[in-house]
N, C-alpha and C positions, 0 to 999 in steps of 0.2 A: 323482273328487271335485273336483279342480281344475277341471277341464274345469264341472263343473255349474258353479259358484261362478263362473266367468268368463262363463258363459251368462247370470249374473243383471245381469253388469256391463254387457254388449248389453241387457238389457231396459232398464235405468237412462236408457242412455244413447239409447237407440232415444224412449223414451218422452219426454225432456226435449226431443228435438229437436219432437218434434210437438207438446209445446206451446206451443212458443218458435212454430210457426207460428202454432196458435190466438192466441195472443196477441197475433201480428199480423195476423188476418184483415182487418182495414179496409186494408191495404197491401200484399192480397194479390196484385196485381201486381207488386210490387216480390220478394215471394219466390218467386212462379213464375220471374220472370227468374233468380232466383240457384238456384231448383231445376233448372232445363233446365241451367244451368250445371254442376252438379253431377252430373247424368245423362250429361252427353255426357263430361263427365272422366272417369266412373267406365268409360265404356267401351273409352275409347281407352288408358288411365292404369292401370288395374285389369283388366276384362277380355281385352280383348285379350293383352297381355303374359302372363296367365294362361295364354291357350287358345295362342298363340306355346312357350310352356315345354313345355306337354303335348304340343302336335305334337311338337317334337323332340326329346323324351324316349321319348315313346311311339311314335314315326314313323307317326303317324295322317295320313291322309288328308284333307288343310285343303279339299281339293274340297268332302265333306262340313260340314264346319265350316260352308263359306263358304254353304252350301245350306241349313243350321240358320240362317244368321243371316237370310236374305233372306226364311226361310219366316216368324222372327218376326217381321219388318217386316211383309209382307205379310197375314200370318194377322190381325194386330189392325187394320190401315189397311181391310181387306176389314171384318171383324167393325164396326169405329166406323163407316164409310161406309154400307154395306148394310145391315145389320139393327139397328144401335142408333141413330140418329142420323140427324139432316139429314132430316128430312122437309119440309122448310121451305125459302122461299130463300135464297140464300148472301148476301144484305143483310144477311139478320137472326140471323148468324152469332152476331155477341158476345152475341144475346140468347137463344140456343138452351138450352135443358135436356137434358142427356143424361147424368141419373146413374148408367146401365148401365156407361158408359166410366168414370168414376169406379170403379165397385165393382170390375168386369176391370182395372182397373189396380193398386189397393189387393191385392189379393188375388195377383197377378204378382208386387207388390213381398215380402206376404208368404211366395210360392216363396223366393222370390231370398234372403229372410233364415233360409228353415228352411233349406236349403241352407249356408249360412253357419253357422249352427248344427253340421251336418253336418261341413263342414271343418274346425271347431273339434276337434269329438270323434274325427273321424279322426285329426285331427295329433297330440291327443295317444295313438292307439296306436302311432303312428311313436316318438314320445320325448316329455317330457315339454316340452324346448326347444324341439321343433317347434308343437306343441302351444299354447305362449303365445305365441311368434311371430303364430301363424294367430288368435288372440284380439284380440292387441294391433292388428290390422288392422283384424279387426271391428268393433271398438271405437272404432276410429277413426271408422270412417264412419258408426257405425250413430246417430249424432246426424243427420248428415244423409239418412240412410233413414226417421226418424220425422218431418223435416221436407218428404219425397216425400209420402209416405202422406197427409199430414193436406192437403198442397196440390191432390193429385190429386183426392183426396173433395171439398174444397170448390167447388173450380173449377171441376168437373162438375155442380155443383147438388147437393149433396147436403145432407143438416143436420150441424149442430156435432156431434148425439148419433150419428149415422154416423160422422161422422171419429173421434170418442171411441175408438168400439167397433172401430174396422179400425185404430186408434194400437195402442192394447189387443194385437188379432191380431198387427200385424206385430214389436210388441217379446215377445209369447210366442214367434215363430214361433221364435229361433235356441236357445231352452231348449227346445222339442221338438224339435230336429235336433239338439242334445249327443244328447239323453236315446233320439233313434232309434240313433244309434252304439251301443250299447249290444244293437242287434240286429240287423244289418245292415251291409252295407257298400256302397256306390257304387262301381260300376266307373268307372274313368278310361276308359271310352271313353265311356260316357253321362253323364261329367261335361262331355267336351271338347264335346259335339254340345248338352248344354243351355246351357252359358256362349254357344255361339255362336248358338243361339236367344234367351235373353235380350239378349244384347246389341243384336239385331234390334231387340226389342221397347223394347230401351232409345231404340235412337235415334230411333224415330219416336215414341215418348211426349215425348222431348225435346225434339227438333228440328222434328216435326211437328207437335204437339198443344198442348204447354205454352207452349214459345217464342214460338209467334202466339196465344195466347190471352194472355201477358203485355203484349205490345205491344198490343192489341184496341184497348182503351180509351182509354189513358195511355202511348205510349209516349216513352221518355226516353233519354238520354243515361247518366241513375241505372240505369234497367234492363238497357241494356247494358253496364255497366260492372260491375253486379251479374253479371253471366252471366259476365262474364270472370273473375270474385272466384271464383264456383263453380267451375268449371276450374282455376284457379290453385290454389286449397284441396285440392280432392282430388291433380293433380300433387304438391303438397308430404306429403299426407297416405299417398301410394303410394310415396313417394323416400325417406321413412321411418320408415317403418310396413311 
């Protein structure tokens, strides 16, 4: 019961952050900069250290890991390049439509928070301590997972009533991964091989997609400065949390 009731506090808090982007759509380069900011922390600051724990707890084989993480770089850099995108020339780059990349990424982010969910409801059959430990983290971030969601859908071209309906998905996602614990369990090997495919998929949404599509149009000194703020936020928000 715990565990449900703190899955609703990820939805609360998942869902305010995406509308704090909506609400800032007309400045929505200035939150892309602060969202890659926030992606590239969450992987070096959160992830990683994650999948560093499980190696040496579990004495997994980071060869794999590291093969998990280059396949998610690779798998969505291949997927946006070749079959969703760029059919145009790279002038008319900042003016490109490509709402496929949008939905494969909203929906990635969705994994990432049912999974989160996931953790939640495992920690608490570890102990109840463990348990709101692994919440009080979620919690933390999942403001800034609803401000990914709504920025990925816009900046890809998509409409306001898209980003709505994928805010929506990715703040249910972590109340149906309590409520999957419930019937199932995740093995720690194929958690340590997906945190290191997502993280893949993190940096090049980040570093490669978001980052130069913030700077496209408008870039600033504001922007970069925002990108550091994102970074700096999650570090604080993994050092105590």
């Amino acid at each position: 019961m715990e565990a449900v009731l703190l899955s609703m506090a990820t939805f609360t808090s998942t869902f305010l952050g995406g509308l704090f982007s909506i609400k800032n759509r007309k400045n929505l380069h200035k939150v892309m900069g602060f969202t890659a900011g926030v992606l590239v922390g969450v992987v070096f600051f959160d992830i990683f250290p994650e999948i560093i724990n499980l190696i040496n707890v579990n004495g997994f084989n980071s060869t794999w890991v590291m093969v998990a993480l280059v396949s998610g770089f690779l798998i969505f850099h291949i997927l946006e390049k070749s079959v969703l995108i760029h059919h145009s020339h790279e002038d008319e780059y900042p003016e490109h439509k490509h709402p496929h990349v949008g939905i494969l990424s909203a929906l990635a982010l969705a994994g990432h928070s049912f999974m989160d969910g996931v953790g939640i409801g495992l920690g608490f059959q570890i102990s109840n301590s463990v348990g709101l430990l692994v919440a009080v983290a979620v919690i933390a971030h999942d403001f800034t997972d609803g401000m990914n969601t709504v920025s990925l859908v816009l900046t890809n071209k998509n409409s306001l009533k898209s980003a709505r309906w994928f805010l929506l998905l990715d703040a249910f996602a972590p109340v149906l991964g309590v409520a999957s614990t419930f019937l199932f369990k995740v093995s720690e090997n194929f958690l340590v091989l997906y945190l290191g495919f997502f993280a893949g998929f993190l940096l090049y949404i980040g570093a490669s997609d978001i980052l130069p599509e913030a700077h496209s149009k408008e870039s600033s000194f504001k922007t970069i400065g925002l990108t550091l703020a994102g970074i700096i936020l999650i570090f604080i928000i993994t050092r105590f949390a």
